[in-house]
N, C-alpha and C positions, 0 to 999 in steps of 0.2 A: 458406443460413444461417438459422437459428432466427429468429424476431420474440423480442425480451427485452420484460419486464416493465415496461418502463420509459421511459417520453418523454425526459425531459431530465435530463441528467445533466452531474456534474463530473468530470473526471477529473485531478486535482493530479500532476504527476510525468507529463505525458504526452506529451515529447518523445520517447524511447526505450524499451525494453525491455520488459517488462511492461506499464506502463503505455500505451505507445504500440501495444499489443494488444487490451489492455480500451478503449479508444477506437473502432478499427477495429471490434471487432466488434459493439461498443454501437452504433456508425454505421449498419452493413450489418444490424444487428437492428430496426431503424427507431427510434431514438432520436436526437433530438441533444444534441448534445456540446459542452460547454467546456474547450478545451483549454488544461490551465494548468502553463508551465512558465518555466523561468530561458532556456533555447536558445531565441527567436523564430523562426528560420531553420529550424530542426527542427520549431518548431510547424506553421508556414508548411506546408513539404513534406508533412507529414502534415495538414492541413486538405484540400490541394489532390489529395491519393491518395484521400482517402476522395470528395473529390465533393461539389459540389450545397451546397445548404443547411445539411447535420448535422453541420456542426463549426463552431467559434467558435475564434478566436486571443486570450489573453489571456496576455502577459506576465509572469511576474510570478517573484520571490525566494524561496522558501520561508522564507530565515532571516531577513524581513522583515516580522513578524506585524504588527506595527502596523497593514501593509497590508489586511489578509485582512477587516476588516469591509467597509469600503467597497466592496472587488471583489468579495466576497461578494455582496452587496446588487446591483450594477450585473448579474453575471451570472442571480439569479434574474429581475431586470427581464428582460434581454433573452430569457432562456429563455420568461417567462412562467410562472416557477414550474420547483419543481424536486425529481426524486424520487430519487435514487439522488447519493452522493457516495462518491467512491473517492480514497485518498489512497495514490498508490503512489509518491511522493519518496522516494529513498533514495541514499546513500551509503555506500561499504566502503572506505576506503581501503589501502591497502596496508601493512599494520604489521610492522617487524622484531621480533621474537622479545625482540628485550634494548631497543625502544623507546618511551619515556613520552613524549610531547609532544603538551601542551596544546593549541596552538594543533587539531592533528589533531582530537582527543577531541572538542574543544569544537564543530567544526563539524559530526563526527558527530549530536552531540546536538541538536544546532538545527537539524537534515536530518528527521534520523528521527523524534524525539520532539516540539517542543518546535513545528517545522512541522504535525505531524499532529495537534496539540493548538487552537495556532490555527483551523487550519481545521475541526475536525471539530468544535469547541465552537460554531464555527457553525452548521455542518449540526445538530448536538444541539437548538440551540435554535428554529433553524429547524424542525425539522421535529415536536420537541415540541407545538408551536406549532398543529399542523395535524394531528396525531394518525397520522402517516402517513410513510412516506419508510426507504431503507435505507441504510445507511454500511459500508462497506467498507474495511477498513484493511489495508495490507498487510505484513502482519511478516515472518515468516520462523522456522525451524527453530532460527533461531541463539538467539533467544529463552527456549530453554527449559533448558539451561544454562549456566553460563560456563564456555566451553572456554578455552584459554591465547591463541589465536593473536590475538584482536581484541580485549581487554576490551570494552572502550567498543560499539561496535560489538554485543556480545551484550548489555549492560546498555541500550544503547537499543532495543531490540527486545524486551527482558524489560518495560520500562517503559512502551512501549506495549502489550503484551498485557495488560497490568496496565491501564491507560488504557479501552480498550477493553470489557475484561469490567465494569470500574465504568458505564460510559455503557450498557453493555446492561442492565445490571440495573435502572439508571436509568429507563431508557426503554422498556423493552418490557412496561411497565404501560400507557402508550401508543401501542402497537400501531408502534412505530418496533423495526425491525430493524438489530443493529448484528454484523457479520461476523468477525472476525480469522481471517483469507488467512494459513497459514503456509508459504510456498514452502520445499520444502529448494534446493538448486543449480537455477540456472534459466541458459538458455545466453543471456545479454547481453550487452550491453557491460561491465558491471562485474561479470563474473564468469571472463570468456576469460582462459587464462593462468594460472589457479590451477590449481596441483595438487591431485589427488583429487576428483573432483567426482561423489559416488556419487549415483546414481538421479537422473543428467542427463535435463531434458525442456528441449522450446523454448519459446520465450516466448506464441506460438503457442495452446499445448495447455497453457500455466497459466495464459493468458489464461482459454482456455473454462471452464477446472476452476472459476477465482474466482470467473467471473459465474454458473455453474451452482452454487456456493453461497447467492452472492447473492441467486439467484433462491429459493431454498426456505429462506433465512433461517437457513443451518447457523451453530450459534454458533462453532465453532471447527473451520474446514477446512484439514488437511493436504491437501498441493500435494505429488508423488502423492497420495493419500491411504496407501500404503506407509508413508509416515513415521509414521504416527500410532504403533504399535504400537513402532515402535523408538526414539522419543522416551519413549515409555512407559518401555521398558526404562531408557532411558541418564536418567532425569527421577529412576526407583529407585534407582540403583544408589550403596551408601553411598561418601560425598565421599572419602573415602582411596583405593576403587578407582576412582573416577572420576578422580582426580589425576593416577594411572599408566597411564589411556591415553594413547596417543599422538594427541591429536584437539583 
């Protein structure tokens, strides 16, 4: 395993999937790690795989920002300081075709966005602060237009890229590097079970791809990097033809 760039890191969203990838390999790169998610039980199992000292268990709610200064602050304490933060929380829930309901939408946006706002406005400030440090946000492909199947869901991942590109331009006058990770299909737990899932990889192999962005500070990396080019296309193409595909 590579040695990564980086001592101590957060990793938000890192019970599972993704997230629970960029931890292990942040671990086995010689960094350590705080692991912070809503499943305790799951953080648990994955402190005690990776081993030894490089991981930390930290509980916590994503759609509970109020939280995030204080355990902010408590986590750089015990790190002793802190350079990389990755916010890979995310939810997709399952949408019917002909269904609008609130309550869904709303937790979308307080998963994806409004989480990853909380905490990365601290990491921003933090590491503002110190003229140094990278953020890692994890969106997604879905992001880049609105397809029919999820609104909400593609509008919180549009809003954070949007989130995102503003804190880089912010900040990398200050030598802080800020990332947008855009996975297309990644095989997790919240993705098993959909249909069509083109240019499927494992969590695994977009684990390595995000932190090998991380590491040279790409402002915007497609997860293949394949997508770039056909998000390209589908980003072009006028709204009437884009209506009538089937996607």
């Amino acid at each position: 395993m590579r040695v990564v760039p980086w001592q101590r890191a957060v990793v938000v969203g890192a019970s599972s999937g993704i997230g629970a990838e960029v931890a292990r390999q942040l671990a086995a790169g010689g960094c350590r790690v705080a692991l912070v998610a809503r499943r305790t039980d799951e953080l648990a199992r994955l402190r005690d795989a990776i081993g030894g000292d490089a991981a930390r268990v930290y509980p916590h709610d994503v759609t509970r920002p109020d939280t995030v200064p204080a355990l902010f602050r408590d986590i750089v304490r015990d790190l002793d300081g802190l350079d990389l933060v990755v916010y890979s929380a995310g939810v997709m829930p399952r949408i019917a075709v002909d269904e609008y309901r609130f309550a869904t939408d709303d937790e979308i946006v307080r998963v994806n966005l409004l989480g990853a706002i909380a905490w990365l406005n601290e990491a921003a400030s933090y590491f503002a602060g110190r003229q140094s440090g990278t953020i890692v946000g994890i969106s997604s492909v879905a992001g880049d237009r609105g397809r029919r199947g999820n609104p909400v869901y593609h509008a919180s991942k549009a809003g954070l890229d949007a989130y995102l590109e503003s804190l880089r331009n912010r900040l990398a006058r200050l030598g802080v590097s800020v990332v947008t990770a855009k996975p297309g299909p990644v095989d997790t737990p919240m993705s098993r079970g959909l249909p069509r899932l083109p240019l499927l990889i494992g969590a695994e192999d977009a684990a390595h791809r995000i932190l090998t962005a991380g590491a040279r500070g790409t402002r915007v990396a497609y997860v293949p990097g394949a997508w770039r080019p056909i998000m390209l296309v589908l980003r072009n193409l006028p709204g009437w033809l884009f209506q009538r595909l089937d996607i």
